[in-house]
Structure formats: C-alpha cells, structure tokens
N, C-alpha and C positions, 0 to 999 in steps of 0.2 A: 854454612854458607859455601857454595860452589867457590872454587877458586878460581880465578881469573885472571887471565895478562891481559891487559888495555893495550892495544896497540894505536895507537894515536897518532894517527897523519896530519902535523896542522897545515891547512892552509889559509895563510892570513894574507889578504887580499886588500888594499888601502885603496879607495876608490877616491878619483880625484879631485882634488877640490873639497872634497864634504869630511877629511879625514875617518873616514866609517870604512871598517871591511868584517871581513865573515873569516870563522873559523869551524871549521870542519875536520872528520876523523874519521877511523870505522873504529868500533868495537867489538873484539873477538876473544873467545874463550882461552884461557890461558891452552890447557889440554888438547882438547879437539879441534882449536881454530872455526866453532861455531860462533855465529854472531851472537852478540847478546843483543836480543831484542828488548824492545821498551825500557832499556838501561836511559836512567835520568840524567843529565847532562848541563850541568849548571852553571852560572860565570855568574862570581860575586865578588863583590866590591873588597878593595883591600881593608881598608881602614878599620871597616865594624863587621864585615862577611855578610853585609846585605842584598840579597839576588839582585843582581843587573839585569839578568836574562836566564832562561831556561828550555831545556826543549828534550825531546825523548827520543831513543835511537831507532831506525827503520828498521823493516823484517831483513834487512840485510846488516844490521847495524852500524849503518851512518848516521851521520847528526851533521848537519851546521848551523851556527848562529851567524844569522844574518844582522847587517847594520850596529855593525859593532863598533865602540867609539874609541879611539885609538887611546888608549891606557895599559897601567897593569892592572891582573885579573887575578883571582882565584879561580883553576877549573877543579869544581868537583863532580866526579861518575858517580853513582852507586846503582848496585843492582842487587833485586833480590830472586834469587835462584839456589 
C-alpha cells in the first residue's frame, strides 16, 4: 500500500439556526504532495461506528460533507493505491 500523509484542512461551518455544517479537506500524498483521488471519506457514528455520512475525494482530492449535525464523529479516509 502506497504510503500517504492526509493532510486535512477542516472546515467546519455551523449554519444558523439548523445547528448543521460541513466539513471539508484535501487529501494528498504523503511523498509527492499528489492528490489522492477517489480516497473514501467517511463520518461515523461514535457509540457503535455506524456511517453517518460518506463521500469520495475529487480529481483534486477534496471532499466535504455537507449538512452535518453538530456532534462528535469518527473520520475515517482510506485509499487503495
């Protein structure tokens, strides 16, 4: 498996009123600072680790999940390369 640093920018945004925001990031290769494209991107629940949400990173490798309810999360990446 390719090695990899995640660099992860969050931005978590609280929208008014609805307590819901988005988190966002890019993902890039440890080594060559290429993106990791279609790296999986998941936000799971604490208690039992059951997906809340999931989405897959752009050919530039950003990701956000949108409409997200204000809690704690598990994020987990993986990528296979």
């Amino acid at each position: 498996m390719k090695q990899f640093f995640l660099f992860i920018a969050f931005s978590v945004a609280t929208a008014t009123g609805f307590a819901q925001g988005s988190i966002s990031g890019k993902l890039l290769d440890k080594n060559d600072k290429s993106p990791l494209i279609g790296a999986s991107v998941l936000l799971l629940n604490i208690p039992d680790s059951s997906l809340y949400k999931g989405v897959s990173a752009d050919l530039d490798g950003n990701f956000t999940i949108e409409a997200v309810t204000a809690g704690k999360y598990i994020l987990k990446i993986t990528y296979l390369g």
